[in-house]
LOKETI-844797 format. One record per atom (N, C-alpha, C, O): atom name; x, y, z; residue in one letter. Coordinates in nm, 3 decimals. Example, Ala and Ser with C-alpha at 12.3 -4.5 7.8 and 13.67 -1.06 7.14 Angstrom:
# residues 2
SITE   atomo        px        py        pz   residuo
SITE       N     1.319    -0.569     0.780         A
SITE      CA     1.230    -0.450     0.780         A
SITE       C     1.320    -0.330     0.780         A
SITE       O     1.424    -0.332     0.846         A
SITE       N     1.285    -0.225     0.708         S
SITE      CA     1.367    -0.106     0.714         S
SITE       C     1.290     0.003     0.787         S
SITE       O     1.341     0.114     0.804         S
***
This chain:
# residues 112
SITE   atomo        px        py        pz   residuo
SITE       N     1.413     2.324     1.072         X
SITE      CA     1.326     2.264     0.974         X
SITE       C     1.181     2.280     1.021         X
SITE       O     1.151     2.292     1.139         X
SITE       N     1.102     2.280     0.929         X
SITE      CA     0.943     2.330     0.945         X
SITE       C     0.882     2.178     0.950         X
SITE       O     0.905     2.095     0.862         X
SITE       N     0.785     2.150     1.088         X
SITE      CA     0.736     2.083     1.116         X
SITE       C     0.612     2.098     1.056         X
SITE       O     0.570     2.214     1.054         X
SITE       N     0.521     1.990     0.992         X
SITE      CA     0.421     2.007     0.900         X
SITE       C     0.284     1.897     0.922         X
SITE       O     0.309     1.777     0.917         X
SITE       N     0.166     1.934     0.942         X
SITE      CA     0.102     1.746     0.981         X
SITE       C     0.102     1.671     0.844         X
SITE       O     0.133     1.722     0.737         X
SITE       N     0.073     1.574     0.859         X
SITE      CA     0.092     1.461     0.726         X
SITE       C    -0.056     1.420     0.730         X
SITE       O    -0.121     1.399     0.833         X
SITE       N    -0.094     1.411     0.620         X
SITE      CA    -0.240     1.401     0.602         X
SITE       C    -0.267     1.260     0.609         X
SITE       O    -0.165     1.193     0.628         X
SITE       N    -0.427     1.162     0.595         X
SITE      CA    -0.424     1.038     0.612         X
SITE       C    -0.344     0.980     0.490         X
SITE       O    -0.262     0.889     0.501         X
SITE       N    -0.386     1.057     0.346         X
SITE      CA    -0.313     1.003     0.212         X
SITE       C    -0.211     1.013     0.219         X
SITE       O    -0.149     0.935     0.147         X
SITE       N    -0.118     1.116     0.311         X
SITE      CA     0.051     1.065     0.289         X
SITE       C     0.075     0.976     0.368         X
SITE       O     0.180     0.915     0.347         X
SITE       N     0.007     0.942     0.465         X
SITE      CA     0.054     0.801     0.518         X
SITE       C     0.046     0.720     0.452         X
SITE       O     0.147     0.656     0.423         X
SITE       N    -0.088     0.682     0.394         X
SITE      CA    -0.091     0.502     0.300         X
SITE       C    -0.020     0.582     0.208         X
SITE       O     0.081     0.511     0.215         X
SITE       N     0.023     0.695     0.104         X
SITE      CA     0.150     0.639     0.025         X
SITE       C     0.266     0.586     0.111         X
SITE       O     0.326     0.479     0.106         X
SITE       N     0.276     0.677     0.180         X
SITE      CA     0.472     0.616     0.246         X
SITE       C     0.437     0.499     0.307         X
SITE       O     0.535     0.430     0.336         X
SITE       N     0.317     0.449     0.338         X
SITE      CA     0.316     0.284     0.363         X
SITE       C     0.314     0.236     0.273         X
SITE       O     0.407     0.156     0.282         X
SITE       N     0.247     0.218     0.129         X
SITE      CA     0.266     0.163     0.050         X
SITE       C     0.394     0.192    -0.067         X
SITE       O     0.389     0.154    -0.184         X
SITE       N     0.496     0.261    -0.010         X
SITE      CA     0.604     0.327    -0.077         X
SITE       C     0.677     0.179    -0.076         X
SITE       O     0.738     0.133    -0.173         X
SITE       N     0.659     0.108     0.061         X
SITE      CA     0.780     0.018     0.083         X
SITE       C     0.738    -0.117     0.009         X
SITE       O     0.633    -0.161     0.054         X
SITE       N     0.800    -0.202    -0.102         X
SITE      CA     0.788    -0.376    -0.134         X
SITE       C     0.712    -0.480    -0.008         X
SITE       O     0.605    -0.540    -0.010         X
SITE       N     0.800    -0.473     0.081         X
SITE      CA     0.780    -0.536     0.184         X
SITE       C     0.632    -0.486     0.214         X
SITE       O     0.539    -0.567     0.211         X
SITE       N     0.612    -0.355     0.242         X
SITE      CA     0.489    -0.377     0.348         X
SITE       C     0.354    -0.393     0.203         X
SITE       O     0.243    -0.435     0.235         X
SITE       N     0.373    -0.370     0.104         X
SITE      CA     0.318    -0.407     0.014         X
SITE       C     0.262    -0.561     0.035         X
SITE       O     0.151    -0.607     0.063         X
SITE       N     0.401    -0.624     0.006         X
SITE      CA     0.372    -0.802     0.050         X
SITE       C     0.316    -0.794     0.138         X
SITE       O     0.223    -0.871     0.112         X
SITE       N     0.291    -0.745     0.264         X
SITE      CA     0.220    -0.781     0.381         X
SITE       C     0.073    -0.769     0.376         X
SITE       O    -0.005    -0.854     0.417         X
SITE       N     0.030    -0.611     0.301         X
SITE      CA    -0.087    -0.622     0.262         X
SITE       C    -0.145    -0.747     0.168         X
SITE       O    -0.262    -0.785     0.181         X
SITE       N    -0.061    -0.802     0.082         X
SITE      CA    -0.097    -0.891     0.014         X
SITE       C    -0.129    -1.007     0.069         X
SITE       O    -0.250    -1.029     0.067         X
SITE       N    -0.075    -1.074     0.108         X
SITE      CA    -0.036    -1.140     0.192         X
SITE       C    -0.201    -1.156     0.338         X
SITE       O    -0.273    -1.253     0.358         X
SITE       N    -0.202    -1.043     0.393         X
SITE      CA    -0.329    -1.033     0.448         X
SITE       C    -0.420    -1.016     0.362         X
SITE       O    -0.525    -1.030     0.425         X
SITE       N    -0.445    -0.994     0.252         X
SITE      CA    -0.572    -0.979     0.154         X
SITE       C    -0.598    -1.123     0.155         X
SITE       O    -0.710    -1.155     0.194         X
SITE       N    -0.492    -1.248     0.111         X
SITE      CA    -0.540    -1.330     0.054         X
SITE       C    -0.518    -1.468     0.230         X
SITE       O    -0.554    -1.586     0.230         X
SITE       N    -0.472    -1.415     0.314         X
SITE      CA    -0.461    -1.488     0.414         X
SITE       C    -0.493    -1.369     0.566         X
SITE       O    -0.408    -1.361     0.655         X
SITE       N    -0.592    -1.306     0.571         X
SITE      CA    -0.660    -1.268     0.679         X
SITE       C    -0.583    -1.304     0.836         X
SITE       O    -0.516    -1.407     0.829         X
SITE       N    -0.583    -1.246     0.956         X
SITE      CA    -0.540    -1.287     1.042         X
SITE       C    -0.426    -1.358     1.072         X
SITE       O    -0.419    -1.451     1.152         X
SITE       N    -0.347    -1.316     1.013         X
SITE      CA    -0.200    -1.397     1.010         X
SITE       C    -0.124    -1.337     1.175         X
SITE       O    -0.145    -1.224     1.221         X
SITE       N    -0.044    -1.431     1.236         X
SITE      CA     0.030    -1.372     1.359         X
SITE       C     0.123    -1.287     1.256         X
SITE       O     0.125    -1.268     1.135         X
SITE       N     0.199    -1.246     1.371         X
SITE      CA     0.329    -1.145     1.302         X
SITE       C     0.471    -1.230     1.273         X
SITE       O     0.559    -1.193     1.196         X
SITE       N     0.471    -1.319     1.334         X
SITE      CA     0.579    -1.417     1.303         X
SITE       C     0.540    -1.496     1.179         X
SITE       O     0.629    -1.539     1.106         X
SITE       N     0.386    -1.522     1.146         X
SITE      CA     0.356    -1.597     0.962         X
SITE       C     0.372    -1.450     0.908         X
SITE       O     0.375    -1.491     0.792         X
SITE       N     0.380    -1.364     0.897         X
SITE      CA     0.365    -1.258     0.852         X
SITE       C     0.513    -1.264     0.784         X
SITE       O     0.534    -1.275     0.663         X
SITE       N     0.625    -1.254     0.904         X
SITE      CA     0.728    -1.223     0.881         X
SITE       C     0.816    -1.344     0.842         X
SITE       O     0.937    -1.336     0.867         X
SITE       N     0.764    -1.460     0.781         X
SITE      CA     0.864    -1.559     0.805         X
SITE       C     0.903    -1.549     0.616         X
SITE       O     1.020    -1.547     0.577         X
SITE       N     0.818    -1.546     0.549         X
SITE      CA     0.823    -1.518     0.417         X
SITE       C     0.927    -1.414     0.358         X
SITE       O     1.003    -1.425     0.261         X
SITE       N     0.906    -1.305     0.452         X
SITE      CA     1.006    -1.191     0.394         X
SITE       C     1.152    -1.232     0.465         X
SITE       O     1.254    -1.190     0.410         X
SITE       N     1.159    -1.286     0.547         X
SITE      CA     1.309    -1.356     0.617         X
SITE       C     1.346    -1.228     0.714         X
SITE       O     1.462    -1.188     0.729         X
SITE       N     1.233    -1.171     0.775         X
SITE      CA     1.282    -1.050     0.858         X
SITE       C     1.273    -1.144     1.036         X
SITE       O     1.242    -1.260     1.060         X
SITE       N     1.310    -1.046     1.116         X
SITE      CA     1.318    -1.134     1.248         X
SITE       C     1.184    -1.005     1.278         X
SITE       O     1.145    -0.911     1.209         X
SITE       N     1.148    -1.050     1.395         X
SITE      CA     0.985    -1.027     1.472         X
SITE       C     1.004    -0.847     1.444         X
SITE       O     0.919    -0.776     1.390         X
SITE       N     1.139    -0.800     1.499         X
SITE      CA     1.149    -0.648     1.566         X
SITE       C     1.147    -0.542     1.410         X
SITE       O     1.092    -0.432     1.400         X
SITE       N     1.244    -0.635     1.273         X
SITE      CA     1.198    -0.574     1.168         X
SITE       C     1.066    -0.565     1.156         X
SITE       O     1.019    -0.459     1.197         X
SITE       N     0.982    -0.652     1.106         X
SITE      CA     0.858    -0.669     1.078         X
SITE       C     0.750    -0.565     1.179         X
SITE       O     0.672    -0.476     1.147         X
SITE       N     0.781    -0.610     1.286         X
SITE      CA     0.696    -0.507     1.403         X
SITE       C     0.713    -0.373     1.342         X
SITE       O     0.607    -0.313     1.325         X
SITE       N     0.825    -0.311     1.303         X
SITE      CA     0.853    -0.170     1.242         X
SITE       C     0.755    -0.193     1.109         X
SITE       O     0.645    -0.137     1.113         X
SITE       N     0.783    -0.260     1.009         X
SITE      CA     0.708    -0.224     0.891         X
SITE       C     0.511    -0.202     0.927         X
SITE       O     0.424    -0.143     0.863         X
SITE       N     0.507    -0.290     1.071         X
SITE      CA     0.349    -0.284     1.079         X
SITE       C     0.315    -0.226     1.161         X
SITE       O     0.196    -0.242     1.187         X
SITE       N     0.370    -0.154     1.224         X
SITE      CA     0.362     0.037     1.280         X
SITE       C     0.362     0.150     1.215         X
SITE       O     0.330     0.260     1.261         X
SITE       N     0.411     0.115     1.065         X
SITE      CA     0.431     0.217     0.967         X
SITE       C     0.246     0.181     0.926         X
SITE       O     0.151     0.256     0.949         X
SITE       N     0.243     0.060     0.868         X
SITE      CA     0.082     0.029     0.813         X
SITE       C    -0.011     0.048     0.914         X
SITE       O    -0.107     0.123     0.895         X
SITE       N     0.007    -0.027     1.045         X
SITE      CA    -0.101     0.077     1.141         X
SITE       C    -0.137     0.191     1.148         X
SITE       O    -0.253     0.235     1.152         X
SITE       N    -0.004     0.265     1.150         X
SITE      CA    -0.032     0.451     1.163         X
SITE       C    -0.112     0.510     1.061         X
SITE       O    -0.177     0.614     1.075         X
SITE       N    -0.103     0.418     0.924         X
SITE      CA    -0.165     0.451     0.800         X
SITE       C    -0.299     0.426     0.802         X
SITE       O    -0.378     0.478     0.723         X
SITE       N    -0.347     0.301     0.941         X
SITE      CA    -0.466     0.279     0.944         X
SITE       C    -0.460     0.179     0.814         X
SITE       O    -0.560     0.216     0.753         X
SITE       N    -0.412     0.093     0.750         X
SITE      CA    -0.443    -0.025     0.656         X
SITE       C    -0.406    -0.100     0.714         X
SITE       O    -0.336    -0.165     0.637         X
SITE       N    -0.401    -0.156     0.831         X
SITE      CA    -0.381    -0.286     0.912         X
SITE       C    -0.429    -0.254     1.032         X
SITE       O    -0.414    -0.140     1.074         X
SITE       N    -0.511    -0.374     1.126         X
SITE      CA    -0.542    -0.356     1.241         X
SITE       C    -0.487    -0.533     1.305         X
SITE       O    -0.465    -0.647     1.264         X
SITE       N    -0.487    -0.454     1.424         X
SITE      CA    -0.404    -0.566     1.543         X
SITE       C    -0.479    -0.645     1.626         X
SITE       O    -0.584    -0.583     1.645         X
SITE       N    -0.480    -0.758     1.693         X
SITE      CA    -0.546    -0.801     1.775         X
SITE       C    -0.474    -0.881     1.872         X
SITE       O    -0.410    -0.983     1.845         X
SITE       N    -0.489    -0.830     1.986         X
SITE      CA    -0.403    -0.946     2.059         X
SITE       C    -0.500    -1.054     2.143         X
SITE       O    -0.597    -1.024     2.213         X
SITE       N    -0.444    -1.195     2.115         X
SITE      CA    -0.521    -1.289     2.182         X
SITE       C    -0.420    -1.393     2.286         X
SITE       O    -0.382    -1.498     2.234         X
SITE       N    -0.393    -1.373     2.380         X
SITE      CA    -0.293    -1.389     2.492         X
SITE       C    -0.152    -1.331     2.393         X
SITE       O    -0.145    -1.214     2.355         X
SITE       N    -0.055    -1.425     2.366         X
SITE      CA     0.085    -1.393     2.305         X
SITE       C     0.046    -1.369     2.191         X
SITE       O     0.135    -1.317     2.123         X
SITE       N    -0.097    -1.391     2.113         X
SITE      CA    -0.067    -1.413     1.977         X
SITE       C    -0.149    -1.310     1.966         X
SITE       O    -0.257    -1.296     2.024         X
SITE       N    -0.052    -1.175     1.823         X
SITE      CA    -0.084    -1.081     1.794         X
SITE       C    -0.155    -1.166     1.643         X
SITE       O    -0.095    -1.254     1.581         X
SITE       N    -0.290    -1.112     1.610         X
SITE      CA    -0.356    -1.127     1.451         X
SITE       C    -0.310    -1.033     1.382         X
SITE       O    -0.277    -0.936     1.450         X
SITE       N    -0.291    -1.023     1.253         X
SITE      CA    -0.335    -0.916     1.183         X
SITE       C    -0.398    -0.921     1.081         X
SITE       O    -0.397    -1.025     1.015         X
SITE       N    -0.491    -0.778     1.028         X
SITE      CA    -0.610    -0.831     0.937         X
SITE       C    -0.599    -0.688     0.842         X
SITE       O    -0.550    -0.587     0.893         X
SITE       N    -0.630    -0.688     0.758         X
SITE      CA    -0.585    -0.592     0.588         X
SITE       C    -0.711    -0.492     0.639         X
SITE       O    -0.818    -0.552     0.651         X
SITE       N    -0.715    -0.335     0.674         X
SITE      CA    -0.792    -0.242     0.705         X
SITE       C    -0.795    -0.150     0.503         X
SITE       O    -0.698    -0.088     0.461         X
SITE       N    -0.879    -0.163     0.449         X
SITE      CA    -0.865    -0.141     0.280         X
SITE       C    -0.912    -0.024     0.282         X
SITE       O    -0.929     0.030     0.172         X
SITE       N    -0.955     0.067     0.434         X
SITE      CA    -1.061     0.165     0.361         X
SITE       C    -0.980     0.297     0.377         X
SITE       O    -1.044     0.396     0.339         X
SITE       N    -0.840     0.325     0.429         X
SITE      CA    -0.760     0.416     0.376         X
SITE       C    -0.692     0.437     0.190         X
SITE       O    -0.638     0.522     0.118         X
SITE       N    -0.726     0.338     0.188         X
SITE      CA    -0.640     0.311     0.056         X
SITE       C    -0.792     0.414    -0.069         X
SITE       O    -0.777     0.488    -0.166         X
SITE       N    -0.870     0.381    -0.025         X
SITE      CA    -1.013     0.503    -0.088         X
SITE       C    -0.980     0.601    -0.105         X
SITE       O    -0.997     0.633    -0.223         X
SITE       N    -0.935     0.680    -0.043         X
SITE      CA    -0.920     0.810    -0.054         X
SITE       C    -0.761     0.864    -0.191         X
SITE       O    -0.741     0.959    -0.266         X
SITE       N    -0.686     0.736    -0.155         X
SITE      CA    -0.565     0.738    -0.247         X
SITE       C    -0.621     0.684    -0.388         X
SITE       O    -0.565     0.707    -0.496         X
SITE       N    -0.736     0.612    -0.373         X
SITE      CA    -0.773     0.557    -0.504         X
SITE       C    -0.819     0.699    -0.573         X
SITE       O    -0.793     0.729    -0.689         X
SITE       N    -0.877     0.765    -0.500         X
SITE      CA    -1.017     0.874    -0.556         X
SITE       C    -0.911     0.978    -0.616         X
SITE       O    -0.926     1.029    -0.727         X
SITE       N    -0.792     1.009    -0.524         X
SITE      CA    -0.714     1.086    -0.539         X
SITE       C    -0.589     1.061    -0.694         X
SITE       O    -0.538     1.149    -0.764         X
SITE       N    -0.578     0.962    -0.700         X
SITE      CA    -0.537     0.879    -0.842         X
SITE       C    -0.630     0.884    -0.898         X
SITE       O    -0.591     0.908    -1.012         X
SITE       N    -0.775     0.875    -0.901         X
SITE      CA    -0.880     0.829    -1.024         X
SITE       C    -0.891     1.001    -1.133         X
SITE       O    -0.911     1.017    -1.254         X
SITE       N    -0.867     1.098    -1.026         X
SITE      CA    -0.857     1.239    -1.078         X
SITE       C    -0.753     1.284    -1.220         X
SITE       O    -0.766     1.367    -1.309         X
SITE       N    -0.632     1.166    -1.181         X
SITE      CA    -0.554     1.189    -1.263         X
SITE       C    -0.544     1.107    -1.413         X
SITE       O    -0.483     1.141    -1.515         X
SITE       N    -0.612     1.007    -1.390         X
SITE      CA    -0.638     0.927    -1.467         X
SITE       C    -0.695     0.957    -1.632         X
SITE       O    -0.672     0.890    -1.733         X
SITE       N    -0.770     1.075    -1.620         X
SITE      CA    -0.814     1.135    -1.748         X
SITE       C    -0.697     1.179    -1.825         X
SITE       O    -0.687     1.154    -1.945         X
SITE       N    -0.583     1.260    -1.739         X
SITE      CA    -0.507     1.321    -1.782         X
SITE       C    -0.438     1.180    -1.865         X
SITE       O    -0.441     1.173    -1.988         X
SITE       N    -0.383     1.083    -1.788         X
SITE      CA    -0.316     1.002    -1.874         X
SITE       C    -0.384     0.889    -1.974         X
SITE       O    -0.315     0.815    -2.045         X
SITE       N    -0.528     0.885    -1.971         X
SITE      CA    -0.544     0.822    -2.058         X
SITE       C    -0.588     0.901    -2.196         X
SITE       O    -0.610     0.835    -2.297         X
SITE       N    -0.595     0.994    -2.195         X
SITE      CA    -0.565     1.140    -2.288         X
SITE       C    -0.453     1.138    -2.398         X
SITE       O    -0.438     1.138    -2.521         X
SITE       N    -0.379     1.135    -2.276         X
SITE      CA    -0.195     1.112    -2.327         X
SITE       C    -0.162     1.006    -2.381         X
SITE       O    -0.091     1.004    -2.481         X
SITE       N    -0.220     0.873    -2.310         X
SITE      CA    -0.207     0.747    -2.425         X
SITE       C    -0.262     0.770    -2.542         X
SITE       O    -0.199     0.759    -2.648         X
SITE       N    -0.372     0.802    -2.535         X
SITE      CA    -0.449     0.812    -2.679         X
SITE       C    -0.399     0.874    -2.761         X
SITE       O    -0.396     0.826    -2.874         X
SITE       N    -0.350     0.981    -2.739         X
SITE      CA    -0.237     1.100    -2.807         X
SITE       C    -0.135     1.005    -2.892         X
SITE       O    -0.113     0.994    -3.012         X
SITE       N    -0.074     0.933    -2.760         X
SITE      CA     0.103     0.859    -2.796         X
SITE       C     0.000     0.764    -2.909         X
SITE       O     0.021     0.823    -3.015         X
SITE       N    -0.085     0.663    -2.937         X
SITE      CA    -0.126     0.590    -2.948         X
SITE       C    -0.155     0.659    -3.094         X
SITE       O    -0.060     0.645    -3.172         X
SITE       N    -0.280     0.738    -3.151         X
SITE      CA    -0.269     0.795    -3.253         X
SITE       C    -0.128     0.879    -3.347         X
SITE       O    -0.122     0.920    -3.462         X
SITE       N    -0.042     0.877    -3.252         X
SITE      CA     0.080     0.941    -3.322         X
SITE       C     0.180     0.831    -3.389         X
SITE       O     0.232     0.855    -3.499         X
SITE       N     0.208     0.683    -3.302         X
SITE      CA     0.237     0.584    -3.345         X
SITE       C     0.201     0.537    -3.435         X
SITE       O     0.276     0.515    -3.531         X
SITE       N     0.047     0.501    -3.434         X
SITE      CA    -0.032     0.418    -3.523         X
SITE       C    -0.016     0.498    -3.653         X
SITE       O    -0.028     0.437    -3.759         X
SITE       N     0.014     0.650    -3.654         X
SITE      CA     0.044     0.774    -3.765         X
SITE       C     0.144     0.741    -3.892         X
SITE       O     0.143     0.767    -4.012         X
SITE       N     0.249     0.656    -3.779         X
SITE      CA     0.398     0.684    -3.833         X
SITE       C     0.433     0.560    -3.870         X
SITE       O     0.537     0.547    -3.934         X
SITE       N     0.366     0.460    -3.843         X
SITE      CA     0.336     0.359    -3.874         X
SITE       C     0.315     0.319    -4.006         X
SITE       O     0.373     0.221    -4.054         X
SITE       N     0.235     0.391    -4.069         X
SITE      CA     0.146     0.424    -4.213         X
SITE       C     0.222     0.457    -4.289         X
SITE       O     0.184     0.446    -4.405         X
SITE       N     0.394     0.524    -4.265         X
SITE      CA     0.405     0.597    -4.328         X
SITE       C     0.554     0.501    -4.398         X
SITE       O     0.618     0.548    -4.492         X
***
């Protein structure tokens, strides 16, 4: 199999591919600095799941770590997720095109 590098945007998708690490970003948006055990007590995972889902979001660079003796922080890093926005905003013409399309064809048949 052909080994390939993965760019920064395929990381935050396949981090944000997963529910869970979704919630976590959320979760840090609206509660900043959470340990990894408040992190993980919500989703009902034990420390070693959770540690995996926030190695996946580290590597992506949308979470950063802090350790302060035992207690790991974590805090929502938003500025990978830019480049996935910019990269979606491209496509965006295309489908709001296409609504307008579906939208005048409805409203068409509607009349009739």
């Amino acid at each position: 199999m052909a080994k390939h590098q993965t760019s920064g945007m395929d990381r935050t998708f396949w981090a944000l591919a997963d529910p869970t690490r979704r919630g976590v970003l959320q979760r840090l948006m609206d509660e900043p600095g959470l340990s990894v055990s408040e992190l993980a007590r919500p989703f009902s995972l034990k420390l070693p799941g959770m540690t995996k889902h926030l190695d996946v979001l580290s590597d992506a660079g949308l979470i950063t770590r802090t350790k302060t003796g035992r207690t790991v922080a974590v805090n929502l890093s938003a500025a990978p997720m830019r480049e996935a926005m910019a990269w979606l905003n491209r496509y965006e013409r295309f489908w709001a095109v296409s609504l307008d399309r579906l939208a005048v064809l409805v409203e068409g048949d509607g009349g009739q």
